[in-house]
C-alpha positions as CSV (number, residue, x, y, z in Angstrom):
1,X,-1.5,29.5,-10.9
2,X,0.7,30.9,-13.3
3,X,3.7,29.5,-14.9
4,X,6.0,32.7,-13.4
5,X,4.0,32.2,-10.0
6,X,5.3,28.5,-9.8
7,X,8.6,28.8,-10.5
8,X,9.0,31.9,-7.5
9,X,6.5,29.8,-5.4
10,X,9.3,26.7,-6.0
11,X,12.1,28.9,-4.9
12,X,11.1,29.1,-1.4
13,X,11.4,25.8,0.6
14,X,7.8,24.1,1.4
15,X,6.7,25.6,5.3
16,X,6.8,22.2,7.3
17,X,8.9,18.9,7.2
18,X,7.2,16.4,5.8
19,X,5.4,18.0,3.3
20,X,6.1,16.8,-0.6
21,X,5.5,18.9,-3.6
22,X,3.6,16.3,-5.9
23,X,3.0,17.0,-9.5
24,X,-0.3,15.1,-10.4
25,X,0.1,15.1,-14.7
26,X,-2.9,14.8,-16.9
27,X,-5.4,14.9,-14.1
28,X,-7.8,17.3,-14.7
29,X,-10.8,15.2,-12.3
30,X,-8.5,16.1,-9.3
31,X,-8.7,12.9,-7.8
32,X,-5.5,12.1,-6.5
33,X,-4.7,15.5,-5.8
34,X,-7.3,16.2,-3.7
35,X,-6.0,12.8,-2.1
36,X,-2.9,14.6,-1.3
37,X,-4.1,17.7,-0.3
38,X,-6.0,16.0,2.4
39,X,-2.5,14.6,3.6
40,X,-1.5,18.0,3.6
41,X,1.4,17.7,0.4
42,X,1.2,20.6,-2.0
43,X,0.1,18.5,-4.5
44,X,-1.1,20.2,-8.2
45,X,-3.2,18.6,-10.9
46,X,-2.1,19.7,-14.3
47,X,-3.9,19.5,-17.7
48,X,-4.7,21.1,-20.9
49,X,-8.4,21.4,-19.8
50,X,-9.8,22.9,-17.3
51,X,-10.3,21.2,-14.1
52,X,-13.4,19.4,-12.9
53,X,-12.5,18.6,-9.8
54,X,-13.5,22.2,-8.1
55,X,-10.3,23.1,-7.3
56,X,-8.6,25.8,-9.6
57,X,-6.1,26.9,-7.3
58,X,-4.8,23.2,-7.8
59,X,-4.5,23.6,-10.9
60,X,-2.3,24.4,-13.9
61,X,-3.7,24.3,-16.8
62,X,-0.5,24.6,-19.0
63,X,1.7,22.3,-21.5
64,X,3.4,19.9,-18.7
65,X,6.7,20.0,-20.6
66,X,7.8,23.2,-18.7
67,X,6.7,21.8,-15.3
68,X,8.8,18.5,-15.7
69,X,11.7,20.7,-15.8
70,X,10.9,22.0,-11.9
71,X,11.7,19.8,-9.0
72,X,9.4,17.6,-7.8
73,X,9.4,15.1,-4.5
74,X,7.2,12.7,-6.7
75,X,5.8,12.8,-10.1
76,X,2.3,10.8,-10.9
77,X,1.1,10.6,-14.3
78,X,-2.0,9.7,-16.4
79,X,-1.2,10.3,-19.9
80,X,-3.7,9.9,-22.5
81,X,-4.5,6.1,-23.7
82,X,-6.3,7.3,-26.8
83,X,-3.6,5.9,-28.8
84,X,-1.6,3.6,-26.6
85,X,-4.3,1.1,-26.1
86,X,-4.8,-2.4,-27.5
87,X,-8.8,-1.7,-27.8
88,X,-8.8,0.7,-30.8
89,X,-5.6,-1.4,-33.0
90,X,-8.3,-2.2,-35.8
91,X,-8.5,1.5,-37.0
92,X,-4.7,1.0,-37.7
93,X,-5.1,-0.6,-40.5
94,X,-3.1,1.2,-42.8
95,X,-4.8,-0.8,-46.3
96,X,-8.6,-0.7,-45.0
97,X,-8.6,2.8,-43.7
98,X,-6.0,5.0,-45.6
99,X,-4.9,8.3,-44.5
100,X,-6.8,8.2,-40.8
101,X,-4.9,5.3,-40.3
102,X,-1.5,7.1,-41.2
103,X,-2.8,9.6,-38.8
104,X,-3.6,6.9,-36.0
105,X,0.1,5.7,-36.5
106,X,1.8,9.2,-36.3
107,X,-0.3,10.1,-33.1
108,X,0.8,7.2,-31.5
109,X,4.0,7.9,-32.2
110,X,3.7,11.1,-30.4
111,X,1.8,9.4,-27.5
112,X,4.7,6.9,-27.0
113,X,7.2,10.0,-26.8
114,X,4.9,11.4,-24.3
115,X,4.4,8.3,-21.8
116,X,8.3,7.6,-21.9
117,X,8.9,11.8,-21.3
118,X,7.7,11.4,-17.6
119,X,9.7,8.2,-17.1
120,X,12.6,10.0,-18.2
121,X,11.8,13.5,-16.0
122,X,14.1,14.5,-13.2
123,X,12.6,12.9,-10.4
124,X,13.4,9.7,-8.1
125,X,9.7,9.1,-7.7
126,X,7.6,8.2,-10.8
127,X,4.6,6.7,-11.6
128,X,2.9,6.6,-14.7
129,X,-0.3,4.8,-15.1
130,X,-2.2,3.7,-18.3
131,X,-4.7,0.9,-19.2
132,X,-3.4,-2.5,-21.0
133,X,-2.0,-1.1,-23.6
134,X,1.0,-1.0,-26.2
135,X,3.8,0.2,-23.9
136,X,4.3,-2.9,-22.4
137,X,6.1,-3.8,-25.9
138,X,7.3,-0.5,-26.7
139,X,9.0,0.2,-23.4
140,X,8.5,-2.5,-20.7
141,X,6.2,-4.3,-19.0
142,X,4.3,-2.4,-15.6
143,X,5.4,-3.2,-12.8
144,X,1.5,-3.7,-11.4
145,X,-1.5,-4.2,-12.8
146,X,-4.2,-3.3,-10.6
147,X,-8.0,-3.0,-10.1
148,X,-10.8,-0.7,-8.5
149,X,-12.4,-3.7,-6.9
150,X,-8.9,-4.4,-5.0
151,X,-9.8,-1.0,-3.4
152,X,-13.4,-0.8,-2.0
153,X,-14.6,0.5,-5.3
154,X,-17.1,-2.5,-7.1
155,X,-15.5,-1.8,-10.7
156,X,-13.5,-4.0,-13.0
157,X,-10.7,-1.6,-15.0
158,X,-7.5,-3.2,-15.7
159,X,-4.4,-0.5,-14.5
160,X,-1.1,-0.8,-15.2
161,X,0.9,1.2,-13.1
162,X,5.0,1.6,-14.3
163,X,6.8,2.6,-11.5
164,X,10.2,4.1,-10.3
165,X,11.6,4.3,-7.0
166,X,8.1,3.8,-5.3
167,X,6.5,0.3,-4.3
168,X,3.7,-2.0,-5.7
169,X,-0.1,-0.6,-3.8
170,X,-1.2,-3.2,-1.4
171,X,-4.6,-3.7,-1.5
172,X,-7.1,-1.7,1.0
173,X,-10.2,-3.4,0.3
174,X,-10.6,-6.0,-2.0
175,X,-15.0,-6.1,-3.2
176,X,-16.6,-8.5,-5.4
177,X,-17.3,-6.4,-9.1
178,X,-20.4,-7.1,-10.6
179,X,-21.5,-9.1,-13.2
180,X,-19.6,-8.1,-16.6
181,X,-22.0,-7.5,-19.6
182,X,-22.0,-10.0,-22.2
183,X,-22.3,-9.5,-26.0
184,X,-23.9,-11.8,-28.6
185,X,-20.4,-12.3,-29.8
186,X,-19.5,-14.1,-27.0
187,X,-17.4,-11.0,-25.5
188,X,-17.8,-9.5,-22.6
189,X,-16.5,-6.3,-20.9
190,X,-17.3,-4.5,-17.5
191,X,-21.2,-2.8,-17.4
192,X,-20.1,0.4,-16.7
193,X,-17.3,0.5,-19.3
194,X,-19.9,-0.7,-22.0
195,X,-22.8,2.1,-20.7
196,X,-20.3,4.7,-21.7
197,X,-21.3,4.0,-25.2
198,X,-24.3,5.9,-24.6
199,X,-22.6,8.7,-23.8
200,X,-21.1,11.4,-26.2
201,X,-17.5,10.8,-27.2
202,X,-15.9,13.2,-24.8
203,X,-17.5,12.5,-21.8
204,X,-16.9,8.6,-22.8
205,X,-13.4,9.1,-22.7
206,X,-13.2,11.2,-19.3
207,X,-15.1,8.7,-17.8
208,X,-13.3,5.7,-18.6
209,X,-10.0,7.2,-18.3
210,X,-11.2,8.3,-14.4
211,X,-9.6,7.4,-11.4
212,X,-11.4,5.3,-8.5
213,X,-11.4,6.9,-5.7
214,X,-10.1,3.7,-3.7
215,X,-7.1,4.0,-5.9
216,X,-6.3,7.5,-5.6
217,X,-6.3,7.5,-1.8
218,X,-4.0,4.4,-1.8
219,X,-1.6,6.0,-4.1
220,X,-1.6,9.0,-2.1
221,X,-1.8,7.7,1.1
222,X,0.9,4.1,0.6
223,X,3.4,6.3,-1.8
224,X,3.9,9.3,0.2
225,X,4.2,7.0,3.9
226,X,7.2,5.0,1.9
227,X,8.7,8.0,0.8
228,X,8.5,9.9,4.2
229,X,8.9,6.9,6.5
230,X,12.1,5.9,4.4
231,X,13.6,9.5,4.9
232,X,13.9,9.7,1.5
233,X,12.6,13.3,0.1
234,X,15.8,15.2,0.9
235,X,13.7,18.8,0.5
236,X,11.6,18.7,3.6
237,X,13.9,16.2,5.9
């Protein structure tokens, strides 16, 4: 869908009560948009790639800047972690790697101004979610930090979720994860997190930045009951 198409499609009111328009940011997997479509919420997935998810006519494949500036009943965001996370802070070592660590500092400063532009968008519903990471020092800590194993899925990935106007997930089904894999160093981290590493560097990233399943129903499922059940989304009430 096109930019123009949105913004006529938003001037008509959605076609039942208790439908929300849900803008899904960064999310080109789909996951918790397909979540809400199932609900039956006109929920779209927007990202600079294409989707994966098998629904195009989800999504919008555009800059989100312009869709932040339409109105939303809830706003859920995923922006990229490439610079934000604590994981990666050796290559910012201005003295030991020179200019690409300049670079590493400048991206980051973009990525900062991108996480805090959904918390500041135009919307009474917000949440943005992101790995352990550095925004808990440049902005505040989350208000949640969750994991796939809390719900049904046997993973261990740290989430922080920073949210506004919404409430904390409850957990759904809470499995044991398996056995993390541990390093010579005396380290450890999750198995599937370290078999990415055989992967190429793209489809590393999409994997570990993906959303359990477990945790895209929740969010779709818990967020939009609170919201609906509070009588809170004036559009559609």
């Amino acid at each position: 869908m096109l930019i123009e198409e949105l913004n006529s499609h938003f001037a008509k009111p959605v076609l039942s009560a208790g439908v929300l328009r849900v803008l899904v940011a960064c999310e080109e997997s789909q996951a918790v948009t397909k979540e809400l479509r199932k609900l039956g919420h006109e929920a779209f997935s927007c990202d600079l790639l294409p989707e994966s998810g098998g629904h195009p006519e989800w999504h919008l494949q555009h800059d989100v800047t312009e869709l932040l500036k339409l109105k939303w009943d809830m706003i859920i965001a995923f922006p990229p972690c490439t610079y934000l996370t604590v994981t990666g802070n050796r290559w910012f070592n201005i003295e030991r790697y020179g200019e690409q660590a300049i670079q590493r500092h400048k991206d980051r400063e973009f990525a900062i101004k991108f996480f805090k532009m959904f918390a500041d968008a135009d919307c009474d519903f917000i949440a943005i979610e992101n790995p352990v990471g550095i925004m808990s020092s440049e902005w505040r800590k989350p208000d949640q930090i969750i994991n796939p194993y809390q719900f049904g899925d046997p993973f261990e990935k740290k989430t922080c979720l920073w949210l506004k106007g919404l409430p904390k997930l409850e957990p759904t089904n809470i499995v044991e994860p398996p056995k993390r894999t541990e390093f010579a160093s005396g380290k450890s981290m999750p198995t599937w997190y370290a078999d990415a590493w055989k992967l190429p560097k793209e489809e590393r990233a999409k994997l570990r930045s993906k959303t359990f399943d477990g945790i895209a129903n929740a969010m779709a499922v818990q967020w939009t009951n609170f919201i609906l059940k509070n009588n809170l989304n004036n559009n559609n009430m």
